[in-house]
N, C-alpha and C positions, 0 to 999 in steps of 0.2 A: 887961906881956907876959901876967902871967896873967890879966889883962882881957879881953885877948885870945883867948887859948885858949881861956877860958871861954866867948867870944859864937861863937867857932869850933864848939866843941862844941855849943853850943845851937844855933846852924844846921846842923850836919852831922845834931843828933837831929833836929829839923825836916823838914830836907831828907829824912832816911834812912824819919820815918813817912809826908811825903810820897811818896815812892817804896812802900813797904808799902802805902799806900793806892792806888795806883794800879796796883800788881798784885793787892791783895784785887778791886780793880774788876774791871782785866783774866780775872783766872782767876773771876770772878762770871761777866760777860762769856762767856767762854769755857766755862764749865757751863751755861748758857742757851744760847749756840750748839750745843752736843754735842747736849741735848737736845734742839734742835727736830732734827737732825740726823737722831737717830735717832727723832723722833716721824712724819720726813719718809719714814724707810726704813722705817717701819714700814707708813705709808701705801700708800708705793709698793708694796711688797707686797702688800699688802692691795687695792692696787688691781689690780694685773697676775695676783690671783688672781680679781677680779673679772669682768676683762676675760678669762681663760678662760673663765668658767660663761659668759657674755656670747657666746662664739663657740662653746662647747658649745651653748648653748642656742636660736644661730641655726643650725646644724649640723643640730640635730635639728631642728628646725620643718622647713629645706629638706627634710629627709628625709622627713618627715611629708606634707608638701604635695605631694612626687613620689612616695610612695606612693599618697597617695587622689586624685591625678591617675591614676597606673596604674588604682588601683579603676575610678574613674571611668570612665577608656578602657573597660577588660574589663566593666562593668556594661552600656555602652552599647553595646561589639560584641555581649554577648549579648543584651541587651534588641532588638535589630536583628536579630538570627539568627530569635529568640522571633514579634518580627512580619513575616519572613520567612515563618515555618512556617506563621502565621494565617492569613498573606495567601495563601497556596497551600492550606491547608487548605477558605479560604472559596471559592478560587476551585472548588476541586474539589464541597461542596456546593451552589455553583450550578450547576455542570456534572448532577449527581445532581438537581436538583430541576428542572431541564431538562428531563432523561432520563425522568424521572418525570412530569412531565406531558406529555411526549411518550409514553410507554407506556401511560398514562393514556386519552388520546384514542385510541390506537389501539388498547386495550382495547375501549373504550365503542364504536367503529366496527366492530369484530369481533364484539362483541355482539350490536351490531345484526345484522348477516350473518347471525353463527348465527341467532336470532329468526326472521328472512327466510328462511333457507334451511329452519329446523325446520319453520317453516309453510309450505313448498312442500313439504316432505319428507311432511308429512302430508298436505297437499291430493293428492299424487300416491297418498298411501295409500289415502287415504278415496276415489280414484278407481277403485285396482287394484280394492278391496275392493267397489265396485258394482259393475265389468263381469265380477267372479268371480263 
């Protein structure tokens, strides 16, 4: 009987550091999963703070881009206003340089007249002045 008990006993120690060994595993096991757990939530944060600057960062660009779209418009209605004024300015001195050789020519034909008429005006002098 105490043969017994004895091989009893050396299989219950057996048994009992098989089971210790198969929970050092388990909670090994179970320390290795905690930490990838939390190297996972550490990620995950780290990414979902990533993924803000990520949509910060598109936010602004859009804003950026429909700002110097605005410039853009308001550059080009005034640059358009600008050769607006040119285009009315230029029309106006060819209008004046028109005007200008039209006044021109009819300076130089009025000249002429005077000319003409000064020398009638004397030819009638230098007439009065013989028959006086």
């Amino acid at each position: 009987v105490n043969t017994r008990v004895t091989e009893l006993a050396a299989v219950q120690e057996h048994d009992t550091q098989d089971i210790y060994g198969v929970m050092e595993d388990a909670q090994g096991r179970q320390t290795e999963i905690f930490q990838r757990v939390e190297a996972l939530v550490d990620d995950s944060q780290f990414h979902y703070k990533t993924g803000r600057l990520v949509d910060q960062e598109a936010r602004c660009s859009r804003e950026a881009w429909a700002h110097s779209i605005g410039l853009s418009s308001a550059v080009y209605f005034e640059l358009q206003g600008y050769m607006t004024h040119t285009w009315v300015q230029d029309q106006r001195i060819n209008a004046h340089d028109t005007l200008i050789a039209t006044l021109t020519t009819q300076l130089s034909s009025l000249q002429g007249h005077l000319v003409t008429t000064l020398s009638e005006i004397q030819a009638l002098q230098a007439r009065e002045q013989a028959r006086a």
